[in-house]
TORKE-856987 format. One record per residue (C-alpha): residue in three letters; chain; x, y, z. Coordinates in nm, 2 decimals. Example, Ala and Ser with C-alpha at 12.3 -4.5 7.8 and 13.67 -1.06 7.14 Angstrom:
2
{resn->ala	chain->A	px->1.23	py->-0.45	pz->0.78}
{resn->ser	chain->A	px->1.37	py->-0.11	pz->0.71}
***
This chain:
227
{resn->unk	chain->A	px->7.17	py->0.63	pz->-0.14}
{resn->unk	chain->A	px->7.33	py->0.29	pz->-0.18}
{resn->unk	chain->A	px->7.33	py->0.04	pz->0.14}
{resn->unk	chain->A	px->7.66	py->0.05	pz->0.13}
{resn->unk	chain->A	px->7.72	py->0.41	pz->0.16}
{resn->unk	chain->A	px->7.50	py->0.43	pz->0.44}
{resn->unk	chain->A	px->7.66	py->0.17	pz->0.64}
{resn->unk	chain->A	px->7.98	py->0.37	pz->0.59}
{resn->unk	chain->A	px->7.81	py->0.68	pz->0.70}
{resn->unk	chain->A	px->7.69	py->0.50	pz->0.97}
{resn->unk	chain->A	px->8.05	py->0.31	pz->1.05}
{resn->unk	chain->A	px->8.22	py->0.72	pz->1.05}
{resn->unk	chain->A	px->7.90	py->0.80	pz->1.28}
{resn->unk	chain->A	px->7.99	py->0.60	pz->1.52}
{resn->unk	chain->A	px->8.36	py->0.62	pz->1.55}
{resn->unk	chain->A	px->8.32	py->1.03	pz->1.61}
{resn->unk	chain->A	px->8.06	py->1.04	pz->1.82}
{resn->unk	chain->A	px->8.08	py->0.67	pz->2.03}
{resn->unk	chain->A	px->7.78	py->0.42	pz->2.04}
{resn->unk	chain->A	px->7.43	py->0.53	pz->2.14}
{resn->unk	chain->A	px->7.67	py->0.83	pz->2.31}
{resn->unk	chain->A	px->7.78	py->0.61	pz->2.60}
{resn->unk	chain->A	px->8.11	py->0.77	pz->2.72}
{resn->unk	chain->A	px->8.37	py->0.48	pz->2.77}
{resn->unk	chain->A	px->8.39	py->0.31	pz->3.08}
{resn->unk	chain->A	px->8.64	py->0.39	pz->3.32}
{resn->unk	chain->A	px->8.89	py->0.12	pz->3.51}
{resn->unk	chain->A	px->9.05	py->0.17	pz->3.82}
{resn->unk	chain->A	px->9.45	py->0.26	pz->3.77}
{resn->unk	chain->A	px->9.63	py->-0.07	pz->3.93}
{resn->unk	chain->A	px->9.78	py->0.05	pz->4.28}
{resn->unk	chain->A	px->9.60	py->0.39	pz->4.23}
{resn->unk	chain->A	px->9.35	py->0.65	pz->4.33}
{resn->unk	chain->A	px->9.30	py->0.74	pz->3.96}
{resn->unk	chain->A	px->9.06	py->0.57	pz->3.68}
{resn->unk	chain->A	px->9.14	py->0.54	pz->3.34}
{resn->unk	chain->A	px->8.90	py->0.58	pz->3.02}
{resn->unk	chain->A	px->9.01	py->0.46	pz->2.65}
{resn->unk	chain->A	px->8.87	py->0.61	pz->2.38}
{resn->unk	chain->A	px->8.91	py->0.45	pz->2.06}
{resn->unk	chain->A	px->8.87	py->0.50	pz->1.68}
{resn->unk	chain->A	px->8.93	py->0.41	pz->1.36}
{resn->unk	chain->A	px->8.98	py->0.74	pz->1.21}
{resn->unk	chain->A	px->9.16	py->0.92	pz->1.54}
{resn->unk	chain->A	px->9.42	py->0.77	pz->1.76}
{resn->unk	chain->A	px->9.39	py->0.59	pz->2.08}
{resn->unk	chain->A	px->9.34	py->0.85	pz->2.39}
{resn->unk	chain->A	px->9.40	py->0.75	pz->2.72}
{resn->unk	chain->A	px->9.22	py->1.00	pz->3.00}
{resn->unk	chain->A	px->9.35	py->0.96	pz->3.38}
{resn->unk	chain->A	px->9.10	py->1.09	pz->3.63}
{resn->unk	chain->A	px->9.11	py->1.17	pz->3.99}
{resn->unk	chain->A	px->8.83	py->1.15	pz->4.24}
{resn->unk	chain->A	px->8.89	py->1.52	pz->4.37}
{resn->unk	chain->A	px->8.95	py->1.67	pz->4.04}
{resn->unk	chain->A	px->8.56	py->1.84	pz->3.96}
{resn->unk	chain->A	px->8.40	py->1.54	pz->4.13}
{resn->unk	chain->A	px->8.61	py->1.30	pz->3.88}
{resn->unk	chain->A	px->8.40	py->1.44	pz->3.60}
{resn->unk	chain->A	px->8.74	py->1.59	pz->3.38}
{resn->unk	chain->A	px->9.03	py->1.43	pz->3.30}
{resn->unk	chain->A	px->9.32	py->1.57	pz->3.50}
{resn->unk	chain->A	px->9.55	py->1.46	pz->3.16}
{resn->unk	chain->A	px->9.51	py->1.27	pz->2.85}
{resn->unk	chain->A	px->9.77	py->1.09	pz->2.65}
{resn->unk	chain->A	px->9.82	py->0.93	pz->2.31}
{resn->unk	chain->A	px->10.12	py->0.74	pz->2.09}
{resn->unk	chain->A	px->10.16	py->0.92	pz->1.75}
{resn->unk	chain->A	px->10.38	py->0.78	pz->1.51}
{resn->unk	chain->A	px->10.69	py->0.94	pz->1.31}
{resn->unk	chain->A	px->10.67	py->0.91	pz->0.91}
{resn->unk	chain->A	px->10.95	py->0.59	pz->1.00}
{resn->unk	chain->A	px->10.71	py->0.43	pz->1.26}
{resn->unk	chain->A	px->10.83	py->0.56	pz->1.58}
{resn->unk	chain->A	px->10.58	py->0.61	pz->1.88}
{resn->unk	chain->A	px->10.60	py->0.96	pz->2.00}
{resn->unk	chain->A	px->10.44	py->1.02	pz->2.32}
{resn->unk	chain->A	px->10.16	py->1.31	pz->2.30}
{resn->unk	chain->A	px->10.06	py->1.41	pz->2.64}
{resn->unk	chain->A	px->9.79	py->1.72	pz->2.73}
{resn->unk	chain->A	px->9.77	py->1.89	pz->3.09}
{resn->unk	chain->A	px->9.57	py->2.10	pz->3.12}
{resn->unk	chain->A	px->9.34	py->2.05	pz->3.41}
{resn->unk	chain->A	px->9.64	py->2.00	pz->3.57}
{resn->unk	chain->A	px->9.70	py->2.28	pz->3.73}
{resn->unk	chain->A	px->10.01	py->2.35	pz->3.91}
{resn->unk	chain->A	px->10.11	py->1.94	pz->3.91}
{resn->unk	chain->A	px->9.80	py->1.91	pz->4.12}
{resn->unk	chain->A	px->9.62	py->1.70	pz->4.19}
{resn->unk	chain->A	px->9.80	py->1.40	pz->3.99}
{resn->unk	chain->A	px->10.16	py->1.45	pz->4.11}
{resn->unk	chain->A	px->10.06	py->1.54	pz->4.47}
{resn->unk	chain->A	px->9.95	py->1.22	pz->4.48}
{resn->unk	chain->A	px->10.19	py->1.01	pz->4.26}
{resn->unk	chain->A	px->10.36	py->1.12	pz->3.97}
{resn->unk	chain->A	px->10.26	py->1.17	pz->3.67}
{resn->unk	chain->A	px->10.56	py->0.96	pz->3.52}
{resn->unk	chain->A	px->10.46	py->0.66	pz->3.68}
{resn->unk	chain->A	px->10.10	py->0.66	pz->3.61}
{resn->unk	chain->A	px->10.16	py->0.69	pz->3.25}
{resn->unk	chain->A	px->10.46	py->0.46	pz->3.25}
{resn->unk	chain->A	px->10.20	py->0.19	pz->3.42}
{resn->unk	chain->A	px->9.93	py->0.22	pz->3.15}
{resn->unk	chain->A	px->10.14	py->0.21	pz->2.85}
{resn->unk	chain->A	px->10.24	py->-0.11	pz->3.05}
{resn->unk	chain->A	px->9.92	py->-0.24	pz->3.05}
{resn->unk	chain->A	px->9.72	py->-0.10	pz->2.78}
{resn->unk	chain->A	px->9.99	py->-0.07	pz->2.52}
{resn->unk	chain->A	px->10.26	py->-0.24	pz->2.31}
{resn->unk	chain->A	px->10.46	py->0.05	pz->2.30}
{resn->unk	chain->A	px->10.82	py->0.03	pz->2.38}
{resn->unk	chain->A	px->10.93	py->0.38	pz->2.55}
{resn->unk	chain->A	px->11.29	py->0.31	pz->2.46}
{resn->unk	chain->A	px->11.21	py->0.43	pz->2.09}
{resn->unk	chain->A	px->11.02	py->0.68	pz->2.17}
{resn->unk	chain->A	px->11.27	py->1.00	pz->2.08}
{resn->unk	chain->A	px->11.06	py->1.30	pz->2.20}
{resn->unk	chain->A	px->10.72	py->1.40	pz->2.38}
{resn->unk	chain->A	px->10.49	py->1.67	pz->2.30}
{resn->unk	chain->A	px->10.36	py->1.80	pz->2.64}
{resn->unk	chain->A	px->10.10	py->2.08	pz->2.65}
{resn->unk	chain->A	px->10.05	py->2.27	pz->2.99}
{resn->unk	chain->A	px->10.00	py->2.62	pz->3.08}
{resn->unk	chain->A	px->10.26	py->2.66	pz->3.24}
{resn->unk	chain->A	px->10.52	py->2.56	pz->2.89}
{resn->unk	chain->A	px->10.36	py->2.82	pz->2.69}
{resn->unk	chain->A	px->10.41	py->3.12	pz->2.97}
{resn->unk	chain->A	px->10.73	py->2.98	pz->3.00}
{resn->unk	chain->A	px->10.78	py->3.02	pz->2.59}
{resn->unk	chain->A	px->10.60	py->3.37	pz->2.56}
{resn->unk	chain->A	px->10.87	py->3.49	pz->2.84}
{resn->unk	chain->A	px->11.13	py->3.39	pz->2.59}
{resn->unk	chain->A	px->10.99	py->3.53	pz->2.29}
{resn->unk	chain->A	px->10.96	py->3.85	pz->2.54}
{resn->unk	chain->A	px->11.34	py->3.86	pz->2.72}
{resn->unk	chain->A	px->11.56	py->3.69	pz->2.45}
{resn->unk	chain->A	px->11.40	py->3.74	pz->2.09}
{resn->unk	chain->A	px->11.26	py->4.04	pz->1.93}
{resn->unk	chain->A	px->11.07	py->3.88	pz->1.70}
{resn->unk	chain->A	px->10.82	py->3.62	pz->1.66}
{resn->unk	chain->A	px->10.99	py->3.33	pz->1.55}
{resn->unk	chain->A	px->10.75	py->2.96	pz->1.49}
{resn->unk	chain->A	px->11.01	py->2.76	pz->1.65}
{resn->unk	chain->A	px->11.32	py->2.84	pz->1.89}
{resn->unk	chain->A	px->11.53	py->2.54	pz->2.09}
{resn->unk	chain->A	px->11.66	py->2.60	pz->2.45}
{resn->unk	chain->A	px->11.99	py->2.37	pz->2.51}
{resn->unk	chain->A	px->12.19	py->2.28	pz->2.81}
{resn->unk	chain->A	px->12.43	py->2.53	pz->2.69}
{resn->unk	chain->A	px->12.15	py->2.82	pz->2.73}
{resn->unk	chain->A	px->12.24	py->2.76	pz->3.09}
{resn->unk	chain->A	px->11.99	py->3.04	pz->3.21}
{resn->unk	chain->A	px->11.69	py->2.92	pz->3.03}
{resn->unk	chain->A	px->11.84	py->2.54	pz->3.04}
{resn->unk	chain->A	px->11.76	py->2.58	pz->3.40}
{resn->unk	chain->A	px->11.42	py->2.76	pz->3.40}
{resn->unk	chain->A	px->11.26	py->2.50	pz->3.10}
{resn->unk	chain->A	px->11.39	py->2.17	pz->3.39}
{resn->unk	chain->A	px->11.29	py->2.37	pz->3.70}
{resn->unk	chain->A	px->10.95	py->2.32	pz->3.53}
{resn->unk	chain->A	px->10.72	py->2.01	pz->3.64}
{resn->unk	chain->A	px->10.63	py->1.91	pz->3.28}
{resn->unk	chain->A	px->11.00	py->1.87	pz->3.24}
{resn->unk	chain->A	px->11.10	py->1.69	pz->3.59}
{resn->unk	chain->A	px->10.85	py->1.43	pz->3.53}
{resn->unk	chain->A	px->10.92	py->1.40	pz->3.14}
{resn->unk	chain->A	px->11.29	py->1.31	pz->3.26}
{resn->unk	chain->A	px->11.17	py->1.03	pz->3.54}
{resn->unk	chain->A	px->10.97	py->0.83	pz->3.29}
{resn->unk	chain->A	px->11.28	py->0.85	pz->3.06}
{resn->unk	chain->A	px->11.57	py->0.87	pz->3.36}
{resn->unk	chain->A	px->11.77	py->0.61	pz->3.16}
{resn->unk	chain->A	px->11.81	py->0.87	pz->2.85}
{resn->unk	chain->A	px->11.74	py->1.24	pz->2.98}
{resn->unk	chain->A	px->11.59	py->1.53	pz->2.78}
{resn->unk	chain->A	px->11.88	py->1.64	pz->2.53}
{resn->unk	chain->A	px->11.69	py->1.99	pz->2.42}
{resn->unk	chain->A	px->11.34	py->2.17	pz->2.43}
{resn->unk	chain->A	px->11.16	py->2.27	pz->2.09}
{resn->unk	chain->A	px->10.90	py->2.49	pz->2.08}
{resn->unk	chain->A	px->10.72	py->2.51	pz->1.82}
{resn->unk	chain->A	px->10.34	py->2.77	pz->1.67}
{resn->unk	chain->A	px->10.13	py->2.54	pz->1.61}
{resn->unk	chain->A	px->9.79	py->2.71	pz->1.52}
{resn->unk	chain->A	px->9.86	py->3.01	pz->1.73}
{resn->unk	chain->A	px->9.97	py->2.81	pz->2.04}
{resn->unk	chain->A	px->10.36	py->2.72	pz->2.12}
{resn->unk	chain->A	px->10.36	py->2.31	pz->2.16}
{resn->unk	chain->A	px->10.66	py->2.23	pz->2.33}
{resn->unk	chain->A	px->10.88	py->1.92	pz->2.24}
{resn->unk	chain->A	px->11.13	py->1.74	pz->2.51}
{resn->unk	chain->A	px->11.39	py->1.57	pz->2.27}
{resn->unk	chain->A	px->11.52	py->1.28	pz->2.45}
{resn->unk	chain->A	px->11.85	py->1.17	pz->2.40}
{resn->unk	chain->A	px->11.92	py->0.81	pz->2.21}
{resn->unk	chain->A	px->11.91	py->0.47	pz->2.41}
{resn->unk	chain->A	px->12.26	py->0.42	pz->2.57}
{resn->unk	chain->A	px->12.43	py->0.12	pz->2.38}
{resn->unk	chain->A	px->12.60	py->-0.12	pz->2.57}
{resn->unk	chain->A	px->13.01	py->-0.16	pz->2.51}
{resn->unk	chain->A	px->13.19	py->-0.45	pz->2.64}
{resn->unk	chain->A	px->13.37	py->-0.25	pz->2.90}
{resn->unk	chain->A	px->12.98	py->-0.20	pz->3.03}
{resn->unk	chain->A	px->12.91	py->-0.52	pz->3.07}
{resn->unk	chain->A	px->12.91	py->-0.75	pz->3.40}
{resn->unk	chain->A	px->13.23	py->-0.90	pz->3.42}
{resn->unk	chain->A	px->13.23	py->-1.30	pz->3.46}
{resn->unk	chain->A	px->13.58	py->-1.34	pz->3.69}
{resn->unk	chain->A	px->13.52	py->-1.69	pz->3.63}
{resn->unk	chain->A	px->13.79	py->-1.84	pz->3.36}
{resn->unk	chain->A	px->13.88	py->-2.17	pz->3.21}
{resn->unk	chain->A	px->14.21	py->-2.28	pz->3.20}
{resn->unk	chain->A	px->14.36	py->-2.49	pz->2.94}
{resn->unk	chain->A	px->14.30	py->-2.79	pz->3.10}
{resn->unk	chain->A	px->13.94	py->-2.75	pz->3.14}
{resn->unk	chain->A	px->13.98	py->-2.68	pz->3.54}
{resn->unk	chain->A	px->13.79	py->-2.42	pz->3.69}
{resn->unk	chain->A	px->13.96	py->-2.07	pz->3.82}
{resn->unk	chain->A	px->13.66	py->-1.97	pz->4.06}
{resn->unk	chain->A	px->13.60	py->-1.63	pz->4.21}
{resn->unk	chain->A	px->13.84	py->-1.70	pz->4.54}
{resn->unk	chain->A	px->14.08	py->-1.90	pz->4.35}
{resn->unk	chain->A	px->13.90	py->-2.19	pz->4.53}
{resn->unk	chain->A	px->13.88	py->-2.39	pz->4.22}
{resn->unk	chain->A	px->14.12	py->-2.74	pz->4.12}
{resn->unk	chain->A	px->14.08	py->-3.08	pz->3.98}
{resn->unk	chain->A	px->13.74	py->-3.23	pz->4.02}
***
């Protein structure tokens, strides 16, 4: 075996299974009860795991997250729950939203305003998504989409807690639709955000100061002349 296949066996080594199997250290969330751990790897993206002290004496991450990326580049927000039972204990705390929205902050150079949907995996989506299949379809379909317009189920998928706090990190842009997808026997569900709101001049502050022709000042009270 040639030295530099080894060292290549040894470099794959090493990014799957960590460095002499130390797990990675955790940090204290700013402003927080939670810590954070960051795995990293070459070959597997960047996972951030949020722990609470009373979650099975800290020892499991109440929910991990990662950025994926789109085949154009965009960041799409990957986010597992499942030790999160219930929204507890992370959201009986402090939301969910905002612990995530402060480490992507922090720890990333990802901008969430191009981010244009989240994969979010909780128990609680895929009973919601086998009650579907059950009521409304009868067949098994790989992929189905729930719209405001399916006002029944519309209000069911956003009574949910996976959806409330999906729509307070993103409260500038909503959810515009839920996908649910098979993905190796499971439904993933997808919150499709809608795009950025672009600003039109009619948005923008108004400046009631004006200039006249003269070059003399028309001030917000009219309290403007010569100088």
């Amino acid at each position: 075996m040639s030295l530099v296949y080894f060292k290549l066996l040894l470099l794959l080594a090493l990014t799957i299974f960590g460095v002499e199997g130390k797990a990675p250290k955790r940090q204290r969330i700013k402003d927080s009860d939670y810590t954070l751990s960051i795995t990293r790897g070459l070959l597997q993206h960047t996972t951030y795991n949020i722990y609470s002290n009373g979650y099975q004496d800290g020892n499991v991450p109440v929910t991990e997250f990662k950025f994926r990326r789109t085949l154009t580049g965009k960041p799409i927000l990957d986010i597992s729950a499942w030790n999160d039972k219930d929204s507890r204990p992370v959201s009986e705390y402090r939301p969910l939203s905002s612990l995530v929205k402060d480490v992507t902050g922090e720890k990333t150079k990802v901008d969430l305003s191009k981010v244009p949907y989240v994969i979010f995996r909780h128990i609680e989506l895929i009973e919601k998504a086998d009650r579907y299949l059950q009521w409304v379809l009868d067949w098994n379909p790989e992929s189905f989409t729930v719209t405001p317009e399916d006002e029944w189920w519309w209000d069911e998928y956003s009574g949910t807690w996976s959806f409330k706090e999906i729509s307070k990190l993103f409260s500038d842009r909503g959810i515009k639709e839920v996908q649910v997808k098979l993905r190796k026997g499971r439904f993933v569900t997808q919150f499709v955000l809608n795009k950025v709101p672009k600003v039109v001049a009619s948005d923008r502050p108004r400046d009631d100061r004006k200039v006249d022709p003269e070059g003399q000042c028309t001030a917000l009270l009219g309290k403007c002349g010569k100088h």
